[in-house]
LUMRORO-594172 format. One record per residue (C-alpha): z, x, y. Coordinates in steps of 0.001 Angstrom, whole numbers, plus 500000, padded with zeros to 6 digits. Each point is the difference from the previous one (the first is absolute). Example, Ala and Ser with C-alpha at 12.3 -4.5 7.8 and 13.67 -1.06 7.14 Angstrom:
% LUMRORO-594172
507800512300495500 499340501370503440 
This chain:
% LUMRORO-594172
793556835796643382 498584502259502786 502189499114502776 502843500020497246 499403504072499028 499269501182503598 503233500523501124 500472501610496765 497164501809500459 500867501003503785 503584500584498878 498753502812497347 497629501660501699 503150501389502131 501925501290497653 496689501359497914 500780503621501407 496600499805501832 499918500686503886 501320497076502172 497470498288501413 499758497371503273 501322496651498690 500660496702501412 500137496406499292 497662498001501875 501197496270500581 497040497457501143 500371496373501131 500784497301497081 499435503078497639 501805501607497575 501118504102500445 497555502912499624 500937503345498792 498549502939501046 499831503608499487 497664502725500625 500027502373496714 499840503616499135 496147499661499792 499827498361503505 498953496808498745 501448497088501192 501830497814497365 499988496024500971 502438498198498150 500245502474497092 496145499810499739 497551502591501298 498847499179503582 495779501830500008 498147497843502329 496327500587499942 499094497424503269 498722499848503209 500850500480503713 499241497608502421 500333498200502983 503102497496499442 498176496929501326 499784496793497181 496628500371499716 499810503794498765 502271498795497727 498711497441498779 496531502214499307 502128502136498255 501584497885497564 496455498639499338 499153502869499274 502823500718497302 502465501844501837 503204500173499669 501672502354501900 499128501021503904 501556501571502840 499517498053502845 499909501316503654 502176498104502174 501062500153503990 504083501190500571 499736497106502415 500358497165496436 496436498617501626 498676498576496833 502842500384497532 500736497166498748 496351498454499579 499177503699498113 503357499714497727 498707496268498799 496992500722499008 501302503176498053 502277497917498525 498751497114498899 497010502551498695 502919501566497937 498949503600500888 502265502654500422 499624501993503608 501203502231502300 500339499823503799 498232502919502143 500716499883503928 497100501235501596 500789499029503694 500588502846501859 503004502054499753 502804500232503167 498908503175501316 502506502561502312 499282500269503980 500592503196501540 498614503225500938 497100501486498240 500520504102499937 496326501646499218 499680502495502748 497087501130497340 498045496941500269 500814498248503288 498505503139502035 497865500806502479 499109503740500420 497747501494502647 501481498680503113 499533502560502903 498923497984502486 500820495774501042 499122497823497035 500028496287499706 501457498867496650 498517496167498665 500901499854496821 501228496803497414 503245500257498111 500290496488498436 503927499037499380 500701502832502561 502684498412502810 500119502756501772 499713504296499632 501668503139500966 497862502189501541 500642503180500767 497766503298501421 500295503444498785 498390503220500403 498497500699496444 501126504111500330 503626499166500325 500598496892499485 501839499458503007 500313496337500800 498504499135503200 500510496932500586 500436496157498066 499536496467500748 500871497197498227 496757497930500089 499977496151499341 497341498914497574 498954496294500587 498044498461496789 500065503542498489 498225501636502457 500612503435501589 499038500916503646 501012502357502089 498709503412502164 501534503568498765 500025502421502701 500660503834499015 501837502182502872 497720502890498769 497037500781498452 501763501516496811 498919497874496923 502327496748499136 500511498433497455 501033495893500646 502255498637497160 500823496279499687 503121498679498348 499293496272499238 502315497128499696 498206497821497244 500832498185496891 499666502545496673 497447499545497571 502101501763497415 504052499254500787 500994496646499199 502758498423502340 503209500599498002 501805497661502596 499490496921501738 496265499519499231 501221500571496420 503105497308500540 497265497791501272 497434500705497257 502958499629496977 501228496594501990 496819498831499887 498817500658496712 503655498818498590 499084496848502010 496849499391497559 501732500350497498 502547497537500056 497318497315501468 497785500324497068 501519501904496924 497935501365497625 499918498228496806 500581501700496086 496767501653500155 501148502489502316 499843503452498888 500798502368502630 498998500618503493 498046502679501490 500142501785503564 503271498151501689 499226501925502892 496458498781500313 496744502007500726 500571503676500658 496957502029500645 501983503032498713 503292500177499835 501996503076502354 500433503278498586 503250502740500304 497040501890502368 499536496675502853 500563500533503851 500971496590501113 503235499240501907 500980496673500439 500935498720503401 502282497203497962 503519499317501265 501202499576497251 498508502938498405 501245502170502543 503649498337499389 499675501111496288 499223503638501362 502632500495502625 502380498726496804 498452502867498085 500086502678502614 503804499027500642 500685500466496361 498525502997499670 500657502454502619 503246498089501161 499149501115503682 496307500171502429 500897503497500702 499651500835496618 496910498003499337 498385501426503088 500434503072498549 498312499115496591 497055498713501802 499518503255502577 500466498322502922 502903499452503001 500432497461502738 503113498931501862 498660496266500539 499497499273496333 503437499473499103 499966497384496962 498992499854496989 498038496628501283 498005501862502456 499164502421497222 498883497656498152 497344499011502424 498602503240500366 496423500889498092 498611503398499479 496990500519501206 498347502985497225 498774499083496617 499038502634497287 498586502817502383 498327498005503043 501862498384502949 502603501178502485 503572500901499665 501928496978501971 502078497069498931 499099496703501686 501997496982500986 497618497143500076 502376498240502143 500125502622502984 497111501577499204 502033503017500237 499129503293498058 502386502505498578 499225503358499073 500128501676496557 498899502055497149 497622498546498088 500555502959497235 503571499557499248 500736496317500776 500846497592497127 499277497079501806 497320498678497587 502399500582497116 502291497892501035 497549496971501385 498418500529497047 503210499540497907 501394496743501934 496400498421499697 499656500385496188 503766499486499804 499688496367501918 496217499226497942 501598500549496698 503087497908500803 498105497301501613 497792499551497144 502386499866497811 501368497280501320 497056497934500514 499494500536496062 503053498641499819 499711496979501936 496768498719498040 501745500860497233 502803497489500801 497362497251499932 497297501333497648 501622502499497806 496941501241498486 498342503664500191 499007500894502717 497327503038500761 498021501508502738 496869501033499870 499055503879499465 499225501075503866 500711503982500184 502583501695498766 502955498500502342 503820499722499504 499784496100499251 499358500864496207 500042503671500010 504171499997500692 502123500636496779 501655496538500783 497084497700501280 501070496038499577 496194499563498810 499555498592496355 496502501482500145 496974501564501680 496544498006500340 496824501684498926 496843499488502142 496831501719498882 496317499166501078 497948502358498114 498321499906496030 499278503540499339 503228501016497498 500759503340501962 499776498184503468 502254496973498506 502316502683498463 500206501645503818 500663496581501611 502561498841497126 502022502974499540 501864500256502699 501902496526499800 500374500945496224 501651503099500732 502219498585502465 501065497743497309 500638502590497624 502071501895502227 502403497808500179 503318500464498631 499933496136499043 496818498271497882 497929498210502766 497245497656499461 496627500897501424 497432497068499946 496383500731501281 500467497735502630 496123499813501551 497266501036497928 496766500631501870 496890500118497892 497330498222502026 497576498362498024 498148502140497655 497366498891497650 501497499205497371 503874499201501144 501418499132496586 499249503640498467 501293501609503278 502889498536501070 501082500755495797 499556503494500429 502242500454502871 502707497926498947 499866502334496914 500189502126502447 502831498888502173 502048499529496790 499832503644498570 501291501158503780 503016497607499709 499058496658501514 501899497234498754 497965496983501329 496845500057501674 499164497320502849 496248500040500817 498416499159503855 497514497242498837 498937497412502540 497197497835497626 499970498421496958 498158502261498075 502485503281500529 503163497163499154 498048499078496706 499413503857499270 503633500928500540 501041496350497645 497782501585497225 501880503353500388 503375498647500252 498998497607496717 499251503576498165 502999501641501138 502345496765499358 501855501448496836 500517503280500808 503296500927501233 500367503529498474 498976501241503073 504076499210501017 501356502182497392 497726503137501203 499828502131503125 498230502704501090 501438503126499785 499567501740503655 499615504006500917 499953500749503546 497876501828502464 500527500999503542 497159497795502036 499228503295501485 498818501212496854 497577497536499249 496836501544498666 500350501834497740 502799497056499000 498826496349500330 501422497027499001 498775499359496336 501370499246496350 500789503122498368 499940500511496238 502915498760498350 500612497374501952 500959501162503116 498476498959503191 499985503011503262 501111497793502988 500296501586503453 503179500667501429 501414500433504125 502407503035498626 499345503451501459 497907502058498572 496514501785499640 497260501013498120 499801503309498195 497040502513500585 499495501175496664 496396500904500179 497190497822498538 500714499742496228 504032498798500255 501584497823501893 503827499725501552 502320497215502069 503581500564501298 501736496670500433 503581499874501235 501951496802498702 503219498766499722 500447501444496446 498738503551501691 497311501957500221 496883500063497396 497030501582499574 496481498544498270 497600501969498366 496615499575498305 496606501411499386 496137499703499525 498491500077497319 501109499794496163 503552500372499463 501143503644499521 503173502497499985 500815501286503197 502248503057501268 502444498195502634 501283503213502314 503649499274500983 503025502364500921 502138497449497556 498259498294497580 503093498923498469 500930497526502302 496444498286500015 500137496515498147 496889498415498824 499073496045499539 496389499017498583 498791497259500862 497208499690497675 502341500154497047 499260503494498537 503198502801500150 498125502778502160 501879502248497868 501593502472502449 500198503530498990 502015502300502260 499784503383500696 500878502421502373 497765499252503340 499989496396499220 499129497057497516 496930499281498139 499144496188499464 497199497423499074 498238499107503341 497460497183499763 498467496994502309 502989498535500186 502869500779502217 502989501682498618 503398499822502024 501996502701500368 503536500095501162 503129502446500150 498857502683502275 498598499953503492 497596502498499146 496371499448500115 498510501080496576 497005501683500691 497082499986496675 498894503833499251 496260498415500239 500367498866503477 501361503369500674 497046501442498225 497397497402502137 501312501336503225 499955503339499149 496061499407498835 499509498297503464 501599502881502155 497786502556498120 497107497377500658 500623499803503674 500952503182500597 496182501216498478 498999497361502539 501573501797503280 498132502925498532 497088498637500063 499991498645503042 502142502907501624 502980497717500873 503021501808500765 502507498557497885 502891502932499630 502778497419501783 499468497246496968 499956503416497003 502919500799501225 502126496706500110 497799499281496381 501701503319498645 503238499508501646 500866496465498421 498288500889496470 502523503070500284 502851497108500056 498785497336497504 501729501445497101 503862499588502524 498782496459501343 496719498753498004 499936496801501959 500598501047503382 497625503080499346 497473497556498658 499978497589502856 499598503160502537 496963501462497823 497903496485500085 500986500155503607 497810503042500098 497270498814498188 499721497048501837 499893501947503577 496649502789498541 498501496458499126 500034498877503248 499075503171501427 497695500953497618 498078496773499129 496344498657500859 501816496534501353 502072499481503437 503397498130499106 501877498960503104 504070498664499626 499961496485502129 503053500687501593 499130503040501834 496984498676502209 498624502206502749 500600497002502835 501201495845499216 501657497459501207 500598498968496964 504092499224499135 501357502997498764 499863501859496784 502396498774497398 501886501851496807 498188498124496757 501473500974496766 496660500178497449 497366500998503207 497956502870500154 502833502647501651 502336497125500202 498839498515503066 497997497603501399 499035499074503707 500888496507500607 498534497418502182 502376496966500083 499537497642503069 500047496415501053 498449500322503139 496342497990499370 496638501355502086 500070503437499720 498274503131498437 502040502965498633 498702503034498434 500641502990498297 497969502907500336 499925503154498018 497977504098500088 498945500578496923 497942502619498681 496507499758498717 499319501985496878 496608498431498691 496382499228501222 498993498051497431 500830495973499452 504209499499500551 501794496944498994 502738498946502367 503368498459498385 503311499055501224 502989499291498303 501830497403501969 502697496786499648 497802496772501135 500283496710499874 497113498217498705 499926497987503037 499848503170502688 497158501402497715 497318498948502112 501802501012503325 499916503530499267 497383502713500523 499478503694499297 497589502299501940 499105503012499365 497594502436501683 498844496846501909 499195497925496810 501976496777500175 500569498648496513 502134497251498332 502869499853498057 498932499078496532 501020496503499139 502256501088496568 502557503064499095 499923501905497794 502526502888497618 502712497642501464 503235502297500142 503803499804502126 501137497215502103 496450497628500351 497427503147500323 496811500627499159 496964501657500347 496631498865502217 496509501066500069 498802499629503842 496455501341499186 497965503311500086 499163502275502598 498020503382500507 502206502742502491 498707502403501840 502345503200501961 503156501101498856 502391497379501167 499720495991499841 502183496948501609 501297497347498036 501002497289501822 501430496937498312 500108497036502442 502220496417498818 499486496963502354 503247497878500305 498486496066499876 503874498544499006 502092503100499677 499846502987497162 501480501357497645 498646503230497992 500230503746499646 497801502903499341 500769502552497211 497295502357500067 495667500320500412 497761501933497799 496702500800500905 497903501353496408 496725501375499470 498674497953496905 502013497287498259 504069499868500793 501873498177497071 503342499334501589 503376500448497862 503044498962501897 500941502771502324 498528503103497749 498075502620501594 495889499745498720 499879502435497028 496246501344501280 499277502718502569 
């Protein structure tokens, strides 16, 4: 009767008024037809029923399979090669064990060749006098290298240097003894841009190849990753060109269409030539700049010619950028399609950065995999929320499976792994797929799927998302919020608000506009909202209490608790009359401070008095400019030294980079392949206490680059601390390095990172604190 009513069933849900979700019908070998549809709730539904797999991953050899269905599991996702090694002897055992599965390709994923352009982190500064350069660039072919004085940046010479077995050789030889700085432009394979052309023809042939040898059976449920293993896939931000014929074909077509002639494109880009005189040649060329660091000259790999420009105005990047996730998009599409033609099941990709594959309005993904690896609910919450808000974002219901679940093996696994699939459920997982290797973990996750086995109300719910900037994280974080909501970070603009220490403020800029969140500390109270036009403010609790506005005058008075409350309508930054109050307190309190100490501090009264003379014309504005002023007498008046990472005194370091959510914005990165080297950062700061200091730094690092890095200061070497803490932005936190006694007025900080395999990280800011420091994202210590 079940097979009967799902067509029925299928047929309704279309028609139902509900949000179209993907669909299919999936046709196996010598089986009858499967419907399929992925719901408003972004659960899948099998056959009419409720698909909620609570299984393993494993290996997709017969005997992990066979341990698992010993074990009493029914449903896995098995990890299989694109090559089909193995198919067919891992699709027999499934199905004569009758379990339901999907297919995850784990071998690597085609990756672009091309040129690598990171004049930040392929660098060498310091050259004044002849230097030998031995350094190993595995999957380099060859680099660019070119000479420049570091005042000018006048380009004194280049070579193109072979690189046999990734290895770089050669002897620079300045013409002067001004300082250089050697940049090398390496022709490699990417680690983050997949090959969108033949590698990908090769890859799709290959895996459709598989397929039609040994087709999956009826317990196939979908298949995850079709593009195989992606460290992390490329963002709008990369600086890779690829050398690819065919991609340069696609970009001459683009050019052409464009600007109709060169003359005009030359023009676009800042430069002008009389030997480039097609839009193929064009095509060839690759700029030689990134972000602030590099020189201003277009390359042609195949002359090795260079062509000058303006880094400043050119729109090169714009429009490689554009063909490249123009080509991606298209050619993923149609590799969807393809296994789709043979397999039509969903088909998802697993979560890896927020990247156009699943992030465009029109993605051909059915889904987005969730991979967590933690047990803590806030640090599960953090790992899961991203893929979940992906999800959510879309314009179509997507299904998002917890694809590998990483718990390791606690004491007592059974209680565990049921807390975080509780867990993993709230946040919006719709199937949870646990990494278990031995018998015990299989049994463990059998038990749990027994328990779970007749619930399927978890298909008719869904979590109800509100959005933060992942700039503004801490004070928001990824949690469930009363009423059912759940706060799930977001890669739209915006910022945190400074509101002082007893409110709290977001902007977030979506494609519904622009909205603000508020909430406080504390019990939940009325609070005076300053505005120019309170009647255009709308308000939306989420906690499921009217705040009651009450308008007046100079604004709107509403109920302000612990929970966020979204307001819309206005651009205007609503400003609370007891944060207005606070800073006023803390301005009187500093300013008796300066006294005290006889700090001259006339400059910051009179910008204080200037912008409190314009809060009642523009509160918000006025507001932002007044903690402005606050937070510089802190600074200046405090017992602690607080030093901004990206202004160092001397580095060789990358270069410093805009960060939306980092102390002044900024952040001085240090992003580099090139392995056996030191880099450091080092910093003046002022010493302002005899007695015992703690020495901090708020920083983006890798858990892995933790032990590489070291901070010095006044001669005392110390360690990074192991663990972060007051996490806040884009992957920052806070470190303790140790303790230290200064003596004289001034003290170096030097931070020093040793490159084993390449690095990646950034420095926001370091504090050095007489007594205990208690970090809070990027605020300013409230002690003198």
């Amino acid at each position: 009767m079940t097979a009967l009513l799902a067509p029925l069933v299928f047929l309704l849900s279309r028609f139902s008024g509900a949000p179209l979700g993907p669909s299919g019908i999936y046709q196996a070998p010598s089986a009858p037809a499967a419907n399929w549809q992925i719901n408003e709730n972004h659960a899948l539904i099998w056959d009419g029923q409720p698909y909620l797999p609570v299984g393993v991953r494993i290996n997709g050899n017969p005997d992990a399979i066979k341990m698992a269905k010993s074990a009493g599991i029914e449903d896995v996702i098995v990890e299989l090669p694109a090559s089909g090694a193995g198919w067919g002897e891992a699709f027999e055992a499934l199905e004569s064990s009758h379990m339901r599965y999907l297919i995850a390709i784990t071998s690597l994923a085609p990756m672009a060749k091309g040129i690598s352009i990171e004049p930040g982190g392929y660098r060498f500064d310091g050259i004044t006098e002849r230097q030998h350069i031995d350094i190993s660039l595995p999957g380099t072919v060859s680099v660019l290298a070119v000479l420049a004085t570091k005042r000018d940046g006048a380009v004194e010479s280049t070579t193109r240097v072979q690189t046999p077995d990734g290895h770089l050789e050669m002897d620079v030889k300045p013409l002067n003894d001004l300082e250089h700085v050697l940049i090398i432009y390496p022709e490699q394979t990417s680690l983050v841009q997949p090959d969108s052309w033949e590698e990908l023809d090769k890859h799709r042939d290959m895996l459709m190849g598989a397929f039609r040898k040994s087709p999956p059976g009826k317990g196939l449920r979908g298949i995850v990753d079709p593009l195989g293993a992606i460290l992390r896939l490329r963002s709008l931000n990369a600086r890779f060109v690829p050398t690819n014929a065919y991609f340069q074909l696609e970009f001459a077509t683009y050019l052409e269409t464009k600007y109709r002639n060169v003359q005009t494109a030359m023009k676009t880009w800042s430069m002008a030539s009389s030997d480039v005189d097609s839009f193929e040649r064009m095509a060839r060329l690759v700029p030689l700049w990134a972000g602030g660091r590099g020189i201003s000259e277009l390359w042609d790999p195949t002359t090795d010619k260079l062509y000058t420009c303006d880094s400043r105005t050119s729109l090169v990047w714009r429009d490689l950028t554009d063909t490249i996730s123009t080509a991606s998009d298209r050619r993923f599409k149609r590799l969807v399609a393809s296994i789709r033609s043979l397999a039509n099941v969903p088909i998802i990709q697993d979560w890896a950065g927020w990247a156009a594959a699943y992030e465009s309005s029109d993605s051909a993904l059915d889904g987005v995999g969730v991979r967590t690896r933690s047990t803590s609910p806030s640090l599960l919450a953090d790992e899961a929320g991203r893929a979940v808000s992906t999800i959510l974002r879309w314009t179509k219901p997507g299904w998002a499976p917890a694809t590998r679940v990483d718990i390791g093996a606690p004491k007592d696994y059974s209680q565990e792994l049921g807390s975080i699939l509780d867990d993993l459920t709230s946040i919006g997982a719709r199937g949870w797929f646990v990494k278990a290797d031995d018998l015990a973990a299989m049994k463990a996750v059998a038990e749990e799927a027994a328990k779970r086995s007749s619930n399927s109300s978890i298909a008719s719910d869904s979590p109800r998302p509100v959005y933060f900037p992942e700039s503004a994280a801490n004070p928001a974080s990824t949690q469930r919020l009363p009423g059912g909501s759940w706060w799930l970070p977001s890669p739209a603009p915006g910022n945190r608000i400074d509101l002082g220490s007893h409110f709290f403020a977001y902007r977030i800029q979506e494609s519904g506009g622009s909205s603000i969140a508020i909430w406080g500390s504390g019990e939940p109270k009325r609070v005076r909202l300053r505005v120019l036009e309170p009647k255009l403010l709308k308000f939306r609790s989420l906690d499921g209490i009217d705040p009651l506005p009450k308008l007046n005058k100079t604004g709107v008075e509403v109920r302000i608790s612990q929970t966020p409350l979204i307001i819309t309508g206005s651009e205007e930054i609503p400003v609370p009359e007891l944060a207005v109050l606070e800073t006023a307190a803390r301005f009187d309190q500093l300013s008796k401070l300066a006294e005290s100490k006889l700090t001259d501090i006339s400059d910051d009264r009179y910008y204080y008095q200037d912008n409190l003379a314009g809060f009642e014309r523009n509160p918000g504005g006025s507001f932002s400019l007044l903690r402005n002023v606050i937070d510089h007498l802190s600074l200046k008046l405090g017992s602690y030294s607080w030093a901004e990472g990206e202004t160092p005194q001397t580095t060789n370091f990358s270069e410093p980079i805009q960060v939306p959510g980092c102390s002044g914005g900024a952040a001085l990165s240090l992003a580099t392949s090139l392995s056996g080297r030191q880099y450091f950062a080092e910093y003046d700061t002022s010493v302002r206490s005899r007695g015992d200091q703690e020495v901090w730094i708020a920083a983006r690092i890798p858990v892995e680059l933790r032990s590489k890095v070291r901070v010095t200061v006044g001669g005392q070497v110390m360690p990074l601390g192991a663990d972060g803490v007051s996490p806040y932005g884009l992957g920052y936190a806070w470190y303790k390095c140790g303790s230290t006694k200064l003596a004289g007025s001034r003290a170096k900080v030097r931070i020093e990172v040793d490159s084993a395999n390449g690095v990646d990280l950034a420095i926001d800011a370091i504090v050095i604190y007489p007594g205990e420091f208690r970090p809070n994202g990027i605020s300013l210590p409230e002690g003198n």
